[in-house]
C-alpha positions as CSV (number, residue, x, y, z in Angstrom):
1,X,12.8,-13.0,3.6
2,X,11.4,-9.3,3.4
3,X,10.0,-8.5,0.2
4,X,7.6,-6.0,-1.2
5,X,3.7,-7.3,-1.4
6,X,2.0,-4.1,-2.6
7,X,3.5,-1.4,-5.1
8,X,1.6,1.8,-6.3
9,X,2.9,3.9,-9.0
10,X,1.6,7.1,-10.2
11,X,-2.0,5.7,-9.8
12,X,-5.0,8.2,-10.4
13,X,-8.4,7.1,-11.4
14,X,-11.0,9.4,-12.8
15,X,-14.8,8.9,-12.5
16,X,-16.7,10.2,-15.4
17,X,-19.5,13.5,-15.2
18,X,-21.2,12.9,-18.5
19,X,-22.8,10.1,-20.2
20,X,-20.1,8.6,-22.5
21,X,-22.1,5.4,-23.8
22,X,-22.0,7.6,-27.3
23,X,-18.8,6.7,-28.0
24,X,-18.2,3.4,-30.5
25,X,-17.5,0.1,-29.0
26,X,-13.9,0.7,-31.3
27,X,-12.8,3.6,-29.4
28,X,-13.3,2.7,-26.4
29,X,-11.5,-0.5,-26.5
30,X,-8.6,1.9,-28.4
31,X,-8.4,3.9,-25.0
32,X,-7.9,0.7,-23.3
33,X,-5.0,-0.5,-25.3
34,X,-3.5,2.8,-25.4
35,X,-4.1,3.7,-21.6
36,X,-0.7,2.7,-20.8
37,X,1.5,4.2,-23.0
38,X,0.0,7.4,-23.3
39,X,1.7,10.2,-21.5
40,X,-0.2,11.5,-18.2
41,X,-1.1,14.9,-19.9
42,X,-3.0,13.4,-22.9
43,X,-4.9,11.5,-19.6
44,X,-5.9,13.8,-18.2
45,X,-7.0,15.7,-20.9
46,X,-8.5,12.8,-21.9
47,X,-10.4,12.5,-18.4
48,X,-10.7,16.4,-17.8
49,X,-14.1,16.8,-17.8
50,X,-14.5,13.9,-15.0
51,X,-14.3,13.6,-11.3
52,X,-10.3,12.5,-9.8
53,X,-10.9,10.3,-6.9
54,X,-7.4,9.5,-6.6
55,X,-4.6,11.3,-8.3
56,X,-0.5,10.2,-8.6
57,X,-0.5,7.6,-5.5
58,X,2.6,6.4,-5.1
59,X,3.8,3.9,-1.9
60,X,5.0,0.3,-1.3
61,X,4.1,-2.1,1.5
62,X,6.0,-4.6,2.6
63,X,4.9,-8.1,3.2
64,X,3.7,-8.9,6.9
65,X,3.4,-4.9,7.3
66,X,0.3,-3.9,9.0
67,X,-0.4,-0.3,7.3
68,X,-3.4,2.3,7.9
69,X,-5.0,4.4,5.9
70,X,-7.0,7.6,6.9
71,X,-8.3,10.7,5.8
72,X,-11.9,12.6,5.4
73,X,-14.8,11.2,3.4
74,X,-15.0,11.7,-0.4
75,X,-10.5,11.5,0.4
76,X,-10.5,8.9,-2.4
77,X,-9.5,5.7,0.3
78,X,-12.5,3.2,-0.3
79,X,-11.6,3.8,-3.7
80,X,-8.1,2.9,-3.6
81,X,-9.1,-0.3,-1.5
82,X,-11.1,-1.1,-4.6
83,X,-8.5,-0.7,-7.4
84,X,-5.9,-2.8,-4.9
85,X,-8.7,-5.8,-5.1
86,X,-9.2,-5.5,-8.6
87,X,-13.2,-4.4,-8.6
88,X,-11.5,-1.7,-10.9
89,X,-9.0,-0.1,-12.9
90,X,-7.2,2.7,-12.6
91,X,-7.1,5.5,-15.1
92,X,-3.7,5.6,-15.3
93,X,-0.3,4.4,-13.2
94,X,0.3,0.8,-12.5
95,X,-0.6,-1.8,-9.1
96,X,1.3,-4.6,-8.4
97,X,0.9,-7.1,-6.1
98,X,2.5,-10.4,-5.0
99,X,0.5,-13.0,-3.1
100,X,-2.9,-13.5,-3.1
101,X,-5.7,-11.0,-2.1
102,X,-8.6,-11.3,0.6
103,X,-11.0,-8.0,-0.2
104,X,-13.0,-7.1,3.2
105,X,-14.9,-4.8,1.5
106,X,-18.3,-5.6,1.8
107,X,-18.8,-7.7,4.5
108,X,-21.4,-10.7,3.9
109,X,-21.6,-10.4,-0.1
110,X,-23.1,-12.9,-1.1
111,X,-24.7,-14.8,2.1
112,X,-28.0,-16.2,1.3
113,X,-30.7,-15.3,4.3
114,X,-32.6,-18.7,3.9
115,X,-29.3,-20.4,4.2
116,X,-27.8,-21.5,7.8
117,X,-25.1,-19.3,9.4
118,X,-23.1,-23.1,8.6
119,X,-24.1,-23.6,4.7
120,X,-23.5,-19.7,4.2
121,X,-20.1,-20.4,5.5
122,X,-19.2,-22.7,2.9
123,X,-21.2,-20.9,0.3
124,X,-18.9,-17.5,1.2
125,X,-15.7,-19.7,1.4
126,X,-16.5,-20.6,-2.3
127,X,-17.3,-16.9,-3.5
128,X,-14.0,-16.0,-1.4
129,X,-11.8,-18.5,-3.8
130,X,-11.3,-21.1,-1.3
131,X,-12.0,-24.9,-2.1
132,X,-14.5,-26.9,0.0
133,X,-12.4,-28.9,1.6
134,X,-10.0,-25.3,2.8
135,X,-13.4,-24.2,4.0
136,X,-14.1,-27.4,5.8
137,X,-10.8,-27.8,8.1
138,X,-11.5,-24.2,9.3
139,X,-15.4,-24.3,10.1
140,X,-14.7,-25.2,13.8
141,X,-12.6,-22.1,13.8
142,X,-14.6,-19.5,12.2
143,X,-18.0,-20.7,13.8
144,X,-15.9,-20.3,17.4
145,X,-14.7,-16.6,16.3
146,X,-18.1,-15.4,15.0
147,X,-19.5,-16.6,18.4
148,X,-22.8,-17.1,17.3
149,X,-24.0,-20.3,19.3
150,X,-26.8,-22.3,18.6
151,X,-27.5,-19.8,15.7
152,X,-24.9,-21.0,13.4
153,X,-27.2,-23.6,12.2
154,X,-30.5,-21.6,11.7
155,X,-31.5,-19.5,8.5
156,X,-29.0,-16.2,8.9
157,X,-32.6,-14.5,8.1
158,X,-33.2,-14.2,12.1
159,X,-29.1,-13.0,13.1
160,X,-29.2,-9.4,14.0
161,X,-26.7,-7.2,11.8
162,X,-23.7,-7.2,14.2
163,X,-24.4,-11.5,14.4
164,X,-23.9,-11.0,10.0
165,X,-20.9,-9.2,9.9
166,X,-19.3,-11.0,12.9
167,X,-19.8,-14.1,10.7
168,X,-18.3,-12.3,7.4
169,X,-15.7,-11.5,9.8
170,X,-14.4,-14.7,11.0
171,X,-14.7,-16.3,6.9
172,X,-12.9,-14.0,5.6
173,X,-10.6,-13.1,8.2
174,X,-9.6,-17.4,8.3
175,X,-8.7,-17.3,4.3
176,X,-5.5,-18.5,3.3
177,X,-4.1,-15.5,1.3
178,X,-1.3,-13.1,1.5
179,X,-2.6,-9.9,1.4
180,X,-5.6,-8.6,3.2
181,X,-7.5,-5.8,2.3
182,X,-10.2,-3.9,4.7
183,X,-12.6,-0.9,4.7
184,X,-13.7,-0.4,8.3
185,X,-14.6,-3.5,9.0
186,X,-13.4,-3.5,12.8
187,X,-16.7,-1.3,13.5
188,X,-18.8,-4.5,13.6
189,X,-19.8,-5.9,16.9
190,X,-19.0,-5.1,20.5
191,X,-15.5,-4.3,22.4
192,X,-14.4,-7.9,23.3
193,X,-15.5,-8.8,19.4
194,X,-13.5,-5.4,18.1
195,X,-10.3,-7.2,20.4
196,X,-10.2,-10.7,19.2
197,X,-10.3,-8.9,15.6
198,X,-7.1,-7.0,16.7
199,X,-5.4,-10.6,17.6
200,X,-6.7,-12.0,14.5
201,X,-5.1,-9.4,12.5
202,X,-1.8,-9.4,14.4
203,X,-1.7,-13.1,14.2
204,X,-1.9,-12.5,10.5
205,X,0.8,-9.8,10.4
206,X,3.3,-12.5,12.6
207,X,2.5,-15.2,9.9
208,X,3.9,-12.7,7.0
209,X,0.4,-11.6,6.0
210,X,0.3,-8.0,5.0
211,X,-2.7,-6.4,5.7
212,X,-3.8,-2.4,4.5
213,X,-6.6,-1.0,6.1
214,X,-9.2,1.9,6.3
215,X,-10.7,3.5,9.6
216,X,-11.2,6.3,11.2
217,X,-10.4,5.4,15.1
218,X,-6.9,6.0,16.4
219,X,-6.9,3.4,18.8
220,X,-7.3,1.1,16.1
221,X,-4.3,2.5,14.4
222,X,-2.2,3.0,16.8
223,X,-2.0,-0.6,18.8
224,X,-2.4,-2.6,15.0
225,X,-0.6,-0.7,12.7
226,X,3.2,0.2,11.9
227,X,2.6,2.9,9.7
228,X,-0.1,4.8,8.3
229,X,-0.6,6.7,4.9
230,X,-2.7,10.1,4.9
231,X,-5.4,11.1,1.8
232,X,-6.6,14.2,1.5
233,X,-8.7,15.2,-1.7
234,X,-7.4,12.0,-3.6
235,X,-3.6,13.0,-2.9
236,X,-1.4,11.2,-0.4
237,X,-0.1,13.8,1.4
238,X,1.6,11.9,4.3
239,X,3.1,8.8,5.2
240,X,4.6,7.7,8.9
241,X,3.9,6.6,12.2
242,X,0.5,6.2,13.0
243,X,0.5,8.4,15.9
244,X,2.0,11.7,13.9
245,X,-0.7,10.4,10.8
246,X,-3.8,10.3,12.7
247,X,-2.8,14.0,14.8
248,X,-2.3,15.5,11.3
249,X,-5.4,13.6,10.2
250,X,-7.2,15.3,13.1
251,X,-6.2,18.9,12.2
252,X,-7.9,18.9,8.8
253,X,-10.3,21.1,8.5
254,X,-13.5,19.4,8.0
255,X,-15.1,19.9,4.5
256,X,-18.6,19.8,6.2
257,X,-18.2,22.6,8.6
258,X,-19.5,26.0,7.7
């Protein structure tokens, strides 16, 4: 049955300018309580002299949906990765989501160089939420994805960076959770490692697992995802097929240019 894994209401967050560690403990924790039931306006007044990253998002996603995002640096979508996963809060609005969430955010936080490619497997497992014994009955897999050989059981000091993030890959891309979260991951390695990502995720979308994802390539959106979502400036300004997304994505003007 079809249900809805990832809801976003009215969220905004707001990145302060100025040093606010002047304010009492006591206040601060009486923004935190209030933060919900205070009307938008008293918010953003609240927030107006900081910097809006994202500003009323609203979308759902439904479970087993594979959905892009895209949009220009600085458009706010790392940072709404990172208020899906929890790392924080928003300023205002509310997130839900139903299932449990794998954050690809940072690929290979906390591997251990003098560790083996093997040990840092379980050890990543661990930080990931998964028990030893989850990690165990999916070693074979994951050391056969990454494709590292012989390395997997030397110190991950001597792996080259696209040997690293093929192995945070295939850990975190073999967790047993619902929703997956990713922030250009799919860059890492070469073409035939970029495909069997692309089959990894599918397989994930055909067991029900909904997965949201940032990147900038079109042929990555277009063959994975069914829909994509457009930010621009920390608004979502567009949501549809990923074809018509990424085109409108392209005609942007680029913030860089002079």
């Amino acid at each position: 049955m079809s249900y809805t894994a990832i809801s976003v209401h009215g969220v905004a967050k707001s990145f302060p300018l100025r040093d606010h560690r002047s304010r009492s403990a006591r206040q601060a924790l009486e923004d935190l309580v209030r933060a919900p039931f205070r009307p938008t306006a008293a918010l953003e007044d609240r927030y107006a002299d900081g910097f809006w990253a994202l500003r009323d998002i609203d979308f759902e996603i439904a479970a087993g949906e594979v959905v892009g995002i895209v949009g220009r640096n600085g458009a706010g979508k790392s940072v709404l990765l990172k208020l899906l996963s929890q790392v924080t809060r928003p300023t205002y609005g509310r997130i839900e989501l139903r299932g449990r969430v794998a954050p690809l955010l940072e690929m290979g936080t906390g591997f251990q160089p003098d560790l083996t490619g093997r040990d840092n497997i379980y050890l990543n497992g661990v930080i990931l939420g998964m028990r030893r014994r989850e990690v165990q009955a999916r070693v074979d897999a994951i050391v056969d994805f990454a494709g590292v050989g012989e390395f997997i059981d030397k110190p991950i000091k001597w792996y080259s960076s696209g040997m690293h993030m093929r192995l945070a890959f295939a850990v975190a891309a073999h967790l047993d959770r619902d929703i997956f979260l990713l922030d250009e991951v799919l860059t890492v390695g070469d073409r035939v490692f970029q495909e069997k990502c692309l089959t990894r995720l599918s397989q994930l979308a055909d067991e029900g697992r909904t997965v949201l994802l940032v990147s900038h390539g079109d042929y990555l959106m277009e063959s994975l995802c069914s829909r994509a979502i457009l930010l621009d400036h920390g608004r979502l300004i567009a949501s549809g097929p990923p074809s018509e997304i990424y085109a409108r994505y392209e005609s942007l003007p680029d913030p860089a240019a002079p």
